[in-house]
C-alpha positions in Angstrom: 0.0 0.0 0.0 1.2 3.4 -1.2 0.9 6.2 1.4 -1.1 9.2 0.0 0.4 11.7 -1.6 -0.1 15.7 0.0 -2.0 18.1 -1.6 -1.9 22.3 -1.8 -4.1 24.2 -4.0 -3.9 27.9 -3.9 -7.2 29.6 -5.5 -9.6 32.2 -5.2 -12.6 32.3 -2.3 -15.1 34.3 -2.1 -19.5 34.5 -2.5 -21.5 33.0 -5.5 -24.6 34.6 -6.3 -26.9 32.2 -8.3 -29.8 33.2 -10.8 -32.0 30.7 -12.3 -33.3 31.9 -15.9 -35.5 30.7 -18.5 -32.9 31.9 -21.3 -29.7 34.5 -21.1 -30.8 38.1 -21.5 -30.2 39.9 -24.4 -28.9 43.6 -24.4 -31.1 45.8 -22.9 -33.2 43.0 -21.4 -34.4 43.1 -18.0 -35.8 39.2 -17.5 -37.0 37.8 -14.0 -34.7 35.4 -11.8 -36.9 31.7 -11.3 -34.9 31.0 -8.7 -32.1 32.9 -6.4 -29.5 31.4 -4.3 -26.7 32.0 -2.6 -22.9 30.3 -2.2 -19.7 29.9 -1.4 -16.7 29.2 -3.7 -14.5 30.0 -6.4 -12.5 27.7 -8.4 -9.8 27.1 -5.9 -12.5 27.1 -3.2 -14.3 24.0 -4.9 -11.3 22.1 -6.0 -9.9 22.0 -2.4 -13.6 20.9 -1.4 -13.8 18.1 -4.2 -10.3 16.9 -2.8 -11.6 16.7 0.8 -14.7 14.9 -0.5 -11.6 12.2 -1.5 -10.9 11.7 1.8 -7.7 13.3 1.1 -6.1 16.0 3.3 -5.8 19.1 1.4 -3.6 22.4 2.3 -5.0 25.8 0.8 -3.9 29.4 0.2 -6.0 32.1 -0.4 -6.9 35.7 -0.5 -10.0 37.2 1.2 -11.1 40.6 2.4 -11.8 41.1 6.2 -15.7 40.7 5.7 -18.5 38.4 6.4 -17.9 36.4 3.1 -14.3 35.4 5.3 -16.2 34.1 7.9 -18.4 32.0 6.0 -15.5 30.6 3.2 -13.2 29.6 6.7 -15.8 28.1 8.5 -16.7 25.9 5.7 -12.9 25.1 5.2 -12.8 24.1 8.6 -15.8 22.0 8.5 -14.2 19.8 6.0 -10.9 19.4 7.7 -9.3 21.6 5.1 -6.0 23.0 6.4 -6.7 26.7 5.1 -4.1 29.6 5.0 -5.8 32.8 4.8 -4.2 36.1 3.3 -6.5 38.9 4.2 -6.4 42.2 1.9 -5.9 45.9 4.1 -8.5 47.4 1.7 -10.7 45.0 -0.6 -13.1 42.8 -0.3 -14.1 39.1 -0.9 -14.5 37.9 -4.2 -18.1 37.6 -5.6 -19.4 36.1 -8.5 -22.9 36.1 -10.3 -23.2 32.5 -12.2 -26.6 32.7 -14.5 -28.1 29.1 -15.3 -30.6 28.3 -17.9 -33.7 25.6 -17.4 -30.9 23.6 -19.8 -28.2 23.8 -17.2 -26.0 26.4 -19.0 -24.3 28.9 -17.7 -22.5 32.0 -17.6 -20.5 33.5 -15.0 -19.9 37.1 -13.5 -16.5 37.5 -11.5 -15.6 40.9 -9.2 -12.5 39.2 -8.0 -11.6 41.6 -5.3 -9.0 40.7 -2.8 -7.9 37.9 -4.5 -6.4 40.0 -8.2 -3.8 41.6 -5.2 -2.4 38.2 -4.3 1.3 39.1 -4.0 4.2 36.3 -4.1 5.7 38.2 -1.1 2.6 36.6 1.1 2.6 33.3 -1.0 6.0 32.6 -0.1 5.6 32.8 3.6 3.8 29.4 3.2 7.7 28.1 1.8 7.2 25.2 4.6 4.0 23.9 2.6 5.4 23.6 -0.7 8.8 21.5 0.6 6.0 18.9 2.0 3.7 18.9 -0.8 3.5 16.4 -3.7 1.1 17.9 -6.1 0.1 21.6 -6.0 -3.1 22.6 -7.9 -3.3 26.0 -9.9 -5.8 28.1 -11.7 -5.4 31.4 -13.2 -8.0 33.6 -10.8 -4.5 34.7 -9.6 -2.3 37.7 -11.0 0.0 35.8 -13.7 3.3 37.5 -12.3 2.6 35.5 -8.5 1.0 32.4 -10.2 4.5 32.2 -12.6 6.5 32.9 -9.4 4.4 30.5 -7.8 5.5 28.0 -10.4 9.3 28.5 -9.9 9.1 27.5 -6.2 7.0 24.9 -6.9 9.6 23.2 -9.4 12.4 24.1 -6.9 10.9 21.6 -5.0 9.9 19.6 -7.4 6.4 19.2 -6.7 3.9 18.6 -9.9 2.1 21.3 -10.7 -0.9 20.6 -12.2 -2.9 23.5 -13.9 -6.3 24.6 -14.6 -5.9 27.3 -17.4 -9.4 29.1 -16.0 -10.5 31.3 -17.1 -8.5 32.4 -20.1 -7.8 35.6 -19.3 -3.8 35.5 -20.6 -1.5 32.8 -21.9 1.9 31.6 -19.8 4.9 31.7 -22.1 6.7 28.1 -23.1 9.5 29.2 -20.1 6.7 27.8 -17.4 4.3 25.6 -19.6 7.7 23.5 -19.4 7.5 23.7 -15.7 4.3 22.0 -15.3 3.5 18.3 -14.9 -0.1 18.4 -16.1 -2.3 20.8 -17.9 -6.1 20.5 -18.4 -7.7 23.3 -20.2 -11.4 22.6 -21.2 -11.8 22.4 -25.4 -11.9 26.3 -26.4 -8.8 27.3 -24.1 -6.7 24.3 -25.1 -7.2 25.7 -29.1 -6.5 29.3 -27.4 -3.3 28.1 -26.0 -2.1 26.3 -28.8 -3.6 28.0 -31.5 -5.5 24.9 -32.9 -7.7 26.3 -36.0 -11.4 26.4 -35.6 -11.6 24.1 -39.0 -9.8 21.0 -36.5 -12.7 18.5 -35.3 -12.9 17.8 -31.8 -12.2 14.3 -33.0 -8.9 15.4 -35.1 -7.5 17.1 -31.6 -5.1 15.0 -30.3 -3.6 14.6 -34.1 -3.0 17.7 -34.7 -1.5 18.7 -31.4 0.7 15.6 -31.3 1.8 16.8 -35.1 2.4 19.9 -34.2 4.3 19.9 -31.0 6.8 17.0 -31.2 8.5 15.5 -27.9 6.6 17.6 -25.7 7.1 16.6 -22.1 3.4 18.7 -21.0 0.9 15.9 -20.4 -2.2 17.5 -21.1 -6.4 16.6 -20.2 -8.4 18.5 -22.6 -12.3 18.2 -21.0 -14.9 17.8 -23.2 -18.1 18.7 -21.3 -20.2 15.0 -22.9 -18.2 14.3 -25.5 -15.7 13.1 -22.1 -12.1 13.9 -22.4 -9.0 13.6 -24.4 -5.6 12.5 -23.0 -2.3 13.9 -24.3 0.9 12.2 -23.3 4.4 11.0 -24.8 3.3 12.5 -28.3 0.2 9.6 -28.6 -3.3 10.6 -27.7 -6.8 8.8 -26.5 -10.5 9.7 -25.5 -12.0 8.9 -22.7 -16.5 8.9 -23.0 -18.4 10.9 -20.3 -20.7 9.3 -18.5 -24.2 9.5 -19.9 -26.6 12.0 -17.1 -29.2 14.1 -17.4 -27.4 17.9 -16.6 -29.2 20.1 -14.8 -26.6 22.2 -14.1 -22.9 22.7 -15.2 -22.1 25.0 -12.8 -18.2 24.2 -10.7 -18.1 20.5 -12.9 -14.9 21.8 -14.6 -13.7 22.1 -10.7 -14.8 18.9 -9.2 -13.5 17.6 -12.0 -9.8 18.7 -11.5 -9.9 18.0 -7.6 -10.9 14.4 -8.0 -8.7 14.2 -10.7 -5.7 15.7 -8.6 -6.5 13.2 -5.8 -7.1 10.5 -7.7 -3.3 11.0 -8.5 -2.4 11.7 -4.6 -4.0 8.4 -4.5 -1.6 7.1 -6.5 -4.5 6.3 -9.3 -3.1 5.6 -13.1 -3.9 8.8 -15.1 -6.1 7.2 -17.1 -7.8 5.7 -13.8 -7.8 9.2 -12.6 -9.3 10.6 -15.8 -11.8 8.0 -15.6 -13.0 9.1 -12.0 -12.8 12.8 -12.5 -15.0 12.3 -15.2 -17.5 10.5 -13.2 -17.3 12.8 -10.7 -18.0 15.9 -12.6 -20.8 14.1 -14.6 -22.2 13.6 -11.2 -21.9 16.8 -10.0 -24.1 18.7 -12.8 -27.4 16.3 -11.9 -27.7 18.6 -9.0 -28.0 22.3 -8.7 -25.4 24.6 -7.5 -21.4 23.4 -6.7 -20.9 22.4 -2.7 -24.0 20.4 -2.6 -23.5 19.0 -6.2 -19.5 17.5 -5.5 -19.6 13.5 -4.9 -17.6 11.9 -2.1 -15.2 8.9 -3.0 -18.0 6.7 -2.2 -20.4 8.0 -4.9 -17.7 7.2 -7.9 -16.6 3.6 -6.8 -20.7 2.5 -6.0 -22.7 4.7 -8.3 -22.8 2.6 -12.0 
């Protein structure tokens, strides 16, 4: 028997304010909210979560402001056994985000990000202890890309595998640190974003043309595929893995609980395609219920639902 690996994500925290509509408004519109709840998360926020759900012990880093949204975020942390490190801003507030879902289960989301766009390397690396002790360390990019490149460097110093959510797309790292990381999985429009991929390439032609295109590439990549599943990149070959079949009700945080169970799985010492197979599961599970916290599945759900 292996012994677990250890876990840090570092992410943004913060309020989710959720409006239930019968379509997305267009411009000028004014349309009235089914249904109205309220939240707490953030992608960093949910992974962590998902990886606690794994039964695995989790160490996060994150920014708030000193307001109630603080309260609420640590007390959840604490109430599953998350180890959290908490950065509190002098002068802005928590993050909040406005996620509108359709009666179809899409969505669109709405981010003020607040405290967390100020994280600073100088308070990231006060937490040098945690990254010497960690295996994997799980990134997103609701973090300024000057800290979250930093953030790589010490990460790789240590050689601990950084796995990264590219999420949302708001700027592209440069080869120098894509070389850094140990796994990348970018949903299917920011994986063509990254690596320029013409819109005239198939879903189903992905892997070819990547695998053409970027020879010996060390990046093992997980493109996620909403229902068509996922596609694995690795050693210049490439395969697909099929969703599960569910009926979504909403998509909201699945691209989240997908990349913490994935990141456990591999704490667990899961294959990658095990992993893949899991995290795919898990996220399928997730959108058959409303909202994110609620919606992510423990460990049990994947190994006895069918």
């Amino acid at each position: 028997v292996y012994a677990m690996k250890k876990v840090l994500v570092i992410g943004l925290s913060g309020k989710s304010l959720f409006f239930e509509l019968p379509y997305f408004p267009r411009i000028g519109e004014t349309i009235t909210s089914n249904y109205f709840h309220v939240e707490y998360g953030g992608k960093g926020f949910n992974q962590a979560l998902a990886i606690a759900r794994m039964g695995l012990k989790c160490d996060f880093i994150t920014k708030l402001g000193k307001d109630d949204i603080a309260e609420k975020c640590v007390k959840i942390l604490n109430d599953y056994d998350i180890t959290s490190h908490i950065i509190y801003s002098a002068n802005k507030s928590s993050a909040v985000a406005t996620i509108l879902t359709t009666i179809n289960g899409e969505n669109e989301v709405i981010l003020h990000p607040g405290a967390s766009d100020e994280i600073l390397f100088e308070e990231i690396i006060k937490y040098e202890e945690v990254f010497k002790n960690t295996d994997y360390v799980l990134l997103q990019q609701e973090i300024p890309l000057l800290t979250l490149e930093k953030i790589i460097d010490l990460a790789s110093k240590y050689k601990t595998k950084i796995i990264l959510n590219p999420a949302p797309a708001r700027y592209k790292l440069s080869d120098l640190y894509l070389n850094k990381i140990y796994l990348l999985t970018p949903n299917e429009n920011e994986f063509r974003d990254m690596f320029e991929i013409p819109t005239f390439i198939k879903t189903t032609q992905l892997g070819e043309y990547y695998c053409q295109k970027y020879k010996n590439s060390s990046l093992k990549i997980i493109v996620t595929l909403g229902e068509k599943g996922a596609l694995i990149i690795e050693n210049d070959s490439f395969y697909f893995i099929d969703a599960e079949k569910v009926v979504a009700v909403d998509s909201t945080g699945a691209g989240d609980v997908f990349n913490g169970i994935l990141t456990a799985m591999l704490a667990k010492n899961y294959s990658l395609f095990d992993a893949v197979k899991l995290a795919n599961k898990g996220a399928a599970l997730s959108v058959t219920k409303k909202y994110v916290i609620d919606a992510i599945p423990t460990f049990d759900n994947l190994i006895t639902k069918k």
